[in-house]
Backbone as CSV, one residue per row, in Angstrom:
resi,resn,N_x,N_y,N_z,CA_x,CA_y,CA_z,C_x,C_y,C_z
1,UNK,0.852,-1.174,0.000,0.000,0.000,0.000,0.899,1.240,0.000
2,UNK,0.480,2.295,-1.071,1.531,3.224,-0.728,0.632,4.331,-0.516
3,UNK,1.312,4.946,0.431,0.819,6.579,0.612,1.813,7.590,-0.201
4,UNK,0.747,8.815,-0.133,1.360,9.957,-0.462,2.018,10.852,0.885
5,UNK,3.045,11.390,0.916,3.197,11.821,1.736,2.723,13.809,1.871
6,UNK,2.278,14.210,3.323,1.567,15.414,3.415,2.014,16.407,2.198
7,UNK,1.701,17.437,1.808,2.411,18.523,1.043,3.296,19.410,2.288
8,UNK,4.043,20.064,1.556,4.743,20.839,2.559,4.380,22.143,2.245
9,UNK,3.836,22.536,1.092,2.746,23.878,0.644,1.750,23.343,1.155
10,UNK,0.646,24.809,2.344,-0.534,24.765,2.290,-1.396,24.856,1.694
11,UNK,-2.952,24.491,1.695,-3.508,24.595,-0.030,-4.001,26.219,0.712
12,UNK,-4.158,26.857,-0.072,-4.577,27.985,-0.023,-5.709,28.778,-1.317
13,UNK,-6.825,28.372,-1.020,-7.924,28.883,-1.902,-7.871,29.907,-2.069
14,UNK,-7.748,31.104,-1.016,-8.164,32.324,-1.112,-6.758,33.320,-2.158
15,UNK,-5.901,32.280,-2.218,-4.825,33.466,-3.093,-5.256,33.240,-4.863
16,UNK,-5.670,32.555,-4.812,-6.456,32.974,-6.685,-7.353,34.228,-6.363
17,UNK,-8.337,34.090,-5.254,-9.419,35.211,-5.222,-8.658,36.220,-5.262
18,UNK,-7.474,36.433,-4.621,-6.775,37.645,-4.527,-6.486,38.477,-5.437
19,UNK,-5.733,37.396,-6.063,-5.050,37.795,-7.644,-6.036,38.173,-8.277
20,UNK,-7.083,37.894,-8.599,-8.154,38.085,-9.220,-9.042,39.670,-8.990
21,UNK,-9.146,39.405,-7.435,-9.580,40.648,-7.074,-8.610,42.216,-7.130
22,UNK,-7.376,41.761,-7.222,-6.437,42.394,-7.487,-6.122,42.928,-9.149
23,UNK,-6.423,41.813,-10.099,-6.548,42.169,-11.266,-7.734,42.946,-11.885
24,UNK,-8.895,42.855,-11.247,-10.393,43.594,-11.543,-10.082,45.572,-10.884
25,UNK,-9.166,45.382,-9.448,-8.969,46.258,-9.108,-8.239,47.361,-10.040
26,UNK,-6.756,46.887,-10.371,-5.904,47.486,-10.852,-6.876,48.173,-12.865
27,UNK,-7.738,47.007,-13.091,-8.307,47.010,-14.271,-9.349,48.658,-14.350
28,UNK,-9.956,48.383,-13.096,-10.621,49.733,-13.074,-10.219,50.648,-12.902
29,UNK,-8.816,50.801,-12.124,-8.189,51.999,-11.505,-8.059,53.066,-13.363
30,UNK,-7.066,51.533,-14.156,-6.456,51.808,-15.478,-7.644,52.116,-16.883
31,UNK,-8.478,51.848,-16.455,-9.539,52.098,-17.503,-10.761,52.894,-17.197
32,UNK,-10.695,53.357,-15.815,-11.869,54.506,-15.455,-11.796,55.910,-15.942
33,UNK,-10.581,56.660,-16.367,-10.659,58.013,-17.158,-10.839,57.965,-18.442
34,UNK,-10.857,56.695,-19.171,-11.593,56.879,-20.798,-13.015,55.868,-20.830
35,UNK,-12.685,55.789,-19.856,-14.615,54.878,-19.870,-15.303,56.603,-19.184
36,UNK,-15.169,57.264,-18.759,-15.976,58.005,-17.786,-15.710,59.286,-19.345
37,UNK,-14.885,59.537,-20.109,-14.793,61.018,-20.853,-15.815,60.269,-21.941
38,UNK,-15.746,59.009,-22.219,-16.624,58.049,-22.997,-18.140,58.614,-23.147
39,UNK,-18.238,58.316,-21.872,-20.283,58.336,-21.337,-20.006,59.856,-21.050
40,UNK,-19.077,60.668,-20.916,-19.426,62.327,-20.689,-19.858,62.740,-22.082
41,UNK,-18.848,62.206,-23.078,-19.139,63.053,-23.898,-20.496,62.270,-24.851
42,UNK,-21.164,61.106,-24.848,-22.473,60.512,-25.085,-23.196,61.614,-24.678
43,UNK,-22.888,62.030,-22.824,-23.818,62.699,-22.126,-24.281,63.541,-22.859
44,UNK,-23.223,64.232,-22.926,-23.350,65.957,-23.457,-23.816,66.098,-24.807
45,UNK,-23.150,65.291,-25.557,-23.873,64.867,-27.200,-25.522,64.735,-26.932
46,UNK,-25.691,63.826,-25.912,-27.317,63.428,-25.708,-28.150,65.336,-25.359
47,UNK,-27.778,66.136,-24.151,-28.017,66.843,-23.678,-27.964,67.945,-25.276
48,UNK,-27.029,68.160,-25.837,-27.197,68.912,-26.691,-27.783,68.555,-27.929
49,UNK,-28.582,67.378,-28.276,-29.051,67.358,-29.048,-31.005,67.240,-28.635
50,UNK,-30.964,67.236,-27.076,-32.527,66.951,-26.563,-32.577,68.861,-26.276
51,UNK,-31.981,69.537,-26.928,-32.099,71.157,-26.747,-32.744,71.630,-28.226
């Protein structure tokens, strides 16, 4: 009968979430000033054409 012997790394679930949550983070930081001049200038296009 053979065994495996223990790991000597813990399993650790929560460090994918990290990375992950870390990559969504950094994603918005880097893409929120041309997503936001994006929908301003829709806005204002919208606003000046409901005049």
């Amino acid at each position: 009968m053979t065994t495996t012997p223990p790991s000597s790394r813990p399993s650790r679930p929560w460090s994918a979430f990290g990375a992950g949550a870390a990559a969504v983070a950094a994603c918005a930081v880097c893409c929120e000033g041309p997503l936001l001049a994006v929908l301003g200038g829709i806005g204002v296009t919208s606003a000046i054409g409901a005049l």
